[in-house]
N, C-alpha and C positions, 0 to 999 in steps of 0.2 A: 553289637549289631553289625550286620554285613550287608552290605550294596551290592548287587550284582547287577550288570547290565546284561539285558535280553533283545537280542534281534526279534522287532516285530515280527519278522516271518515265522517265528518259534512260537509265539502267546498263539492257544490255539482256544475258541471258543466251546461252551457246551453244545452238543447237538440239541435242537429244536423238540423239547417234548411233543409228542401226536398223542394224543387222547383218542380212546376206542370209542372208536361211531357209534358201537352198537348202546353204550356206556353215557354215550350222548346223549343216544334217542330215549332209553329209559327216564333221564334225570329229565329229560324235557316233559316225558307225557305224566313223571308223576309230579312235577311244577304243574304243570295243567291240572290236573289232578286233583290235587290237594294243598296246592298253596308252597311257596317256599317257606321251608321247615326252619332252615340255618342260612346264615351268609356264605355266601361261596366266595373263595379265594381267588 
């Protein structure tokens, strides 16, 4: 097994998923709709 040291400045985080609005507003109006079908993650 190997150790390596990493300068903070180097660890670079994942960019921030965005979820499509549009993707949004469907999942919202068919919750309205019809009830939530499955759990959402």
């Amino acid at each position: 097994m190997r150790i390596l040291e990493i300068p903070i400045k180097k660890i670079r985080r994942p960019l921030y998923h965005q979820n499509d609005p549009q993707k949004v507003q469907t999942l919202m109006a068919s919750i309205s709709e019809i009830g939530l079908q499955e759990p959402i993650d």
